[in-house]
DORO-692243 format. One record per residue (C-alpha): residue number from 1; x, y, z; chain. Coordinates in nm, 4 decimals. Each point is the difference from the previous one (the first is absolute). Example, Ala and Ser with C-alpha at 12.3 -4.5 7.8 and 13.67 -1.06 7.14 Angstrom:
2
[1,[1.2300,-0.4500,0.7800],'A']
[2,[0.1370,0.3440,-0.0660],'A']
//
This chain:
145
[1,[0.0000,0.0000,0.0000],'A']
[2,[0.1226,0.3293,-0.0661],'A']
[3,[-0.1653,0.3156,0.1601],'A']
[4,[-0.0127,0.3823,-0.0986],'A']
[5,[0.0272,0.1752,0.2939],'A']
[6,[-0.0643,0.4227,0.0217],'A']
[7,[-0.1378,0.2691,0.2725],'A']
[8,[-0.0325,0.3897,0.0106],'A']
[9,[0.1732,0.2059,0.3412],'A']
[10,[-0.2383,-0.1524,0.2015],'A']
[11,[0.0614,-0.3378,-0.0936],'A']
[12,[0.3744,-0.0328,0.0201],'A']
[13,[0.0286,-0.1891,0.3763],'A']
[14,[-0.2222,-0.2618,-0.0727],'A']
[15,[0.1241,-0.0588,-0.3687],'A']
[16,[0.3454,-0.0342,0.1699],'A']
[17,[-0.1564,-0.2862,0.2419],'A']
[18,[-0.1259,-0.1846,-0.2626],'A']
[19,[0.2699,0.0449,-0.2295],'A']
[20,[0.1881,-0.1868,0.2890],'A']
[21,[-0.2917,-0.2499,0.0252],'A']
[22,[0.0651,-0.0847,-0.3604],'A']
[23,[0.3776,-0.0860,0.0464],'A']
[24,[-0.0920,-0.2488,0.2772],'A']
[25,[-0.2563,-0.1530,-0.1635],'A']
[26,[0.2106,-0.0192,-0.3507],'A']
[27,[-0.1981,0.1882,-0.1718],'A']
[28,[0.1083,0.2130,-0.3017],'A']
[29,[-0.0924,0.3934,-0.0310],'A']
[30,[0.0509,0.2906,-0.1654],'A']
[31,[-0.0040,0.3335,0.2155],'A']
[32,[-0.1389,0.3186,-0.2053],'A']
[33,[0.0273,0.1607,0.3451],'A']
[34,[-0.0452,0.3168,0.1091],'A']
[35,[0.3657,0.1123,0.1531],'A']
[36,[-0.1255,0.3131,0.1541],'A']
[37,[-0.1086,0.1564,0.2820],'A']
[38,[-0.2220,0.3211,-0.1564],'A']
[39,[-0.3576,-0.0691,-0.1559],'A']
[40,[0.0037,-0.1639,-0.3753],'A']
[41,[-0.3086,-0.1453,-0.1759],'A']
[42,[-0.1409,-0.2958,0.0813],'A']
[43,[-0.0959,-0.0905,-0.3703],'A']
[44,[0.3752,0.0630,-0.1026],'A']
[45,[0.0617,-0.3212,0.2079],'A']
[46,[-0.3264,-0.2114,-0.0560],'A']
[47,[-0.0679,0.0430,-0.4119],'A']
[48,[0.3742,-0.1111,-0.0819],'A']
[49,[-0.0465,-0.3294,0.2864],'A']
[50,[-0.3358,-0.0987,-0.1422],'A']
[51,[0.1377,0.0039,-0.3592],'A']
[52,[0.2514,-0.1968,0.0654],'A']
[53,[-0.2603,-0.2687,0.1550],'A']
[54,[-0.2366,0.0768,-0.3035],'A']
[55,[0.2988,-0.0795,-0.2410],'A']
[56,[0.0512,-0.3121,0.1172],'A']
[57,[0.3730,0.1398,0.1403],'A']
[58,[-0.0636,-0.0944,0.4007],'A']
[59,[-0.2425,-0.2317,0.1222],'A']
[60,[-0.1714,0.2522,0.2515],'A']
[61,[0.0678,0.2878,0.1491],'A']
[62,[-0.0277,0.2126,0.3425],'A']
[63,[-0.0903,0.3446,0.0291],'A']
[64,[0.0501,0.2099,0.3420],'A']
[65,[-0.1096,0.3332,0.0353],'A']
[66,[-0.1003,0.1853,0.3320],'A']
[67,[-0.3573,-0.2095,-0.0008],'A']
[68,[0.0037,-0.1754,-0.3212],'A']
[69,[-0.2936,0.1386,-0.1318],'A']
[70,[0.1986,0.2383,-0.2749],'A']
[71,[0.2229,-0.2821,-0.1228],'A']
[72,[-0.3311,-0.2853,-0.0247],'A']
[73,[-0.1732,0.2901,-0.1930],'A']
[74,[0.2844,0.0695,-0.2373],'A']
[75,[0.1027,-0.3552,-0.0191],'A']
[76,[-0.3786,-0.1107,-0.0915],'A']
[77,[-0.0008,0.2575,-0.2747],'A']
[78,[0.2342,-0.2477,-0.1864],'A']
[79,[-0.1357,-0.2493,-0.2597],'A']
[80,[0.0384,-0.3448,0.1835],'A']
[81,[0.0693,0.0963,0.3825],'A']
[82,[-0.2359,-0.1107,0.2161],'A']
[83,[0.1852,0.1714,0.3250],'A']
[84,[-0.1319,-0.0753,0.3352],'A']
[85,[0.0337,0.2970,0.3255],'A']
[86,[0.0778,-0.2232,0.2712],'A']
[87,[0.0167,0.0425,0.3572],'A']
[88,[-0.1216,-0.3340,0.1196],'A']
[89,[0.1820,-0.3394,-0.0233],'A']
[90,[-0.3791,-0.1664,-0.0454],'A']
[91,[-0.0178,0.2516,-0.3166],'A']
[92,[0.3622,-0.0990,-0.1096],'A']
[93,[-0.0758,-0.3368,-0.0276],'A']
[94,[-0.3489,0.0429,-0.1478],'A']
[95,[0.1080,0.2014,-0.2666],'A']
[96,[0.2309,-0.2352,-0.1390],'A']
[97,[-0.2406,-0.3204,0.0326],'A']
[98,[-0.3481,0.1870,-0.1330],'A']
[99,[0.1875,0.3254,-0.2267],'A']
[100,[0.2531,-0.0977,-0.1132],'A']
[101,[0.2061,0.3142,0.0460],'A']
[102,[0.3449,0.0610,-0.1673],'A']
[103,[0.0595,0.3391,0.2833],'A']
[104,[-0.0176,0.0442,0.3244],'A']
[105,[-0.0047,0.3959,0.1512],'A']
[106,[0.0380,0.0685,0.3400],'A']
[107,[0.0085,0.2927,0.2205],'A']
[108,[0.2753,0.1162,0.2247],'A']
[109,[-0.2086,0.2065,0.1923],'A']
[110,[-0.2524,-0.2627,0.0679],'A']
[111,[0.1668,-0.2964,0.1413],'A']
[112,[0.3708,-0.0541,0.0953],'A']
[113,[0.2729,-0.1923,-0.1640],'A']
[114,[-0.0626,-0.3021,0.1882],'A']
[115,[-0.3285,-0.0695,-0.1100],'A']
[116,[0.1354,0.1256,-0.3667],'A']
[117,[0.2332,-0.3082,-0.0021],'A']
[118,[-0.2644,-0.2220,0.1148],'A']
[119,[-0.2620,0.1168,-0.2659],'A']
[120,[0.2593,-0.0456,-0.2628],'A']
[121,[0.1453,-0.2930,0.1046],'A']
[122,[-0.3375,-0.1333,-0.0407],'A']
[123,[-0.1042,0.1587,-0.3120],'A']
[124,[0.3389,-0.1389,-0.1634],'A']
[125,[-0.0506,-0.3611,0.1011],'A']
[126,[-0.3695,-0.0480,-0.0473],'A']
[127,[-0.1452,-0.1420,-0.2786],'A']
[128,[-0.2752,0.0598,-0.2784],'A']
[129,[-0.3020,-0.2380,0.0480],'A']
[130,[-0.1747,0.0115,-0.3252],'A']
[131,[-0.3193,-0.1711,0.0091],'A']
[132,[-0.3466,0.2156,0.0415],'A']
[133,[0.2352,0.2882,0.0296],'A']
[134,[0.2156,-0.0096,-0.2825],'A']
[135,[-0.3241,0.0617,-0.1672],'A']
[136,[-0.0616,0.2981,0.1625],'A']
[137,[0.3676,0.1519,-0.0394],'A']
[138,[-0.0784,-0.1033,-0.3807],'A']
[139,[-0.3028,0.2415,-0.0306],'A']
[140,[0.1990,0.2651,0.1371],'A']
[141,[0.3030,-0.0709,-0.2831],'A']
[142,[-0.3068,-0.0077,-0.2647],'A']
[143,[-0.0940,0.2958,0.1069],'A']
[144,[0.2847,0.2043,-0.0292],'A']
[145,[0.0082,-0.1025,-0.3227],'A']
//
């Protein structure tokens, strides 16, 4: 698996903890970053990660802003993302067995790093289940077009 992995200023901590999170678990990634400490754009950071999973170049990708909602918005606005805001490890592993989602965005402002790693720890590991919901994830590729 290989995983795009990108956050605004508000992001950066928690990116950091899960670009660790990646190492241990052998898991290859790509950091768009941000490197800075003074306000940027969140959609500078989330439409170049979610291309990258649209393109086939990554697997998935995680987003990190200050809540998550910015990134999951952006992110979503790209043809084939199906990005999940997560703050839950009940939602993590949900929205990889019923959604199918290829991003993950978070928000450093809403929970803390520890809880980050577990809901992407999760979120990496668990599985698509297909069945009556692969159906349902293929309505929403239909529709899109």
């Amino acid at each position: 698996m290989k995983v795009v992995i990108a956050s605004d200023h508000g992001g950066m901590n928690i990116r950091n903890e899960l670009m660790n999170l990646m190492k241990e678990m052998n898991i290859e990634y790509v950091d768009l970053g941000c490197e800075c400490g003074t306000s940027v754009d969140y959609p500078d950071y989330a439409f170049p990660a979610a291309e990258m999973v649209a393109k086939g170049e990554v697997d998935r990708g995680i987003l990190v802003c200050g809540t998550g909602i910015g990134m999951s918005i952006a992110a979503n606005k790209v043809h084939g993302i199906r990005c999940a805001l997560v703050h839950d490890t009940f939602s993590a592993k949900a929205t990889r067995e019923h959604n199918d989602t290829n991003m993950l965005a978070m928000g450093e402002r809403v929970i803390g790093a520890g809880l980050a790693r577990d809901i992407a720890k999760i979120w990496l590991t668990t599985e698509f289940e297909g069945g009556r919901h692969e159906n349902r994830v293929n309505k929403i590729k239909s529709y899109e077009g």
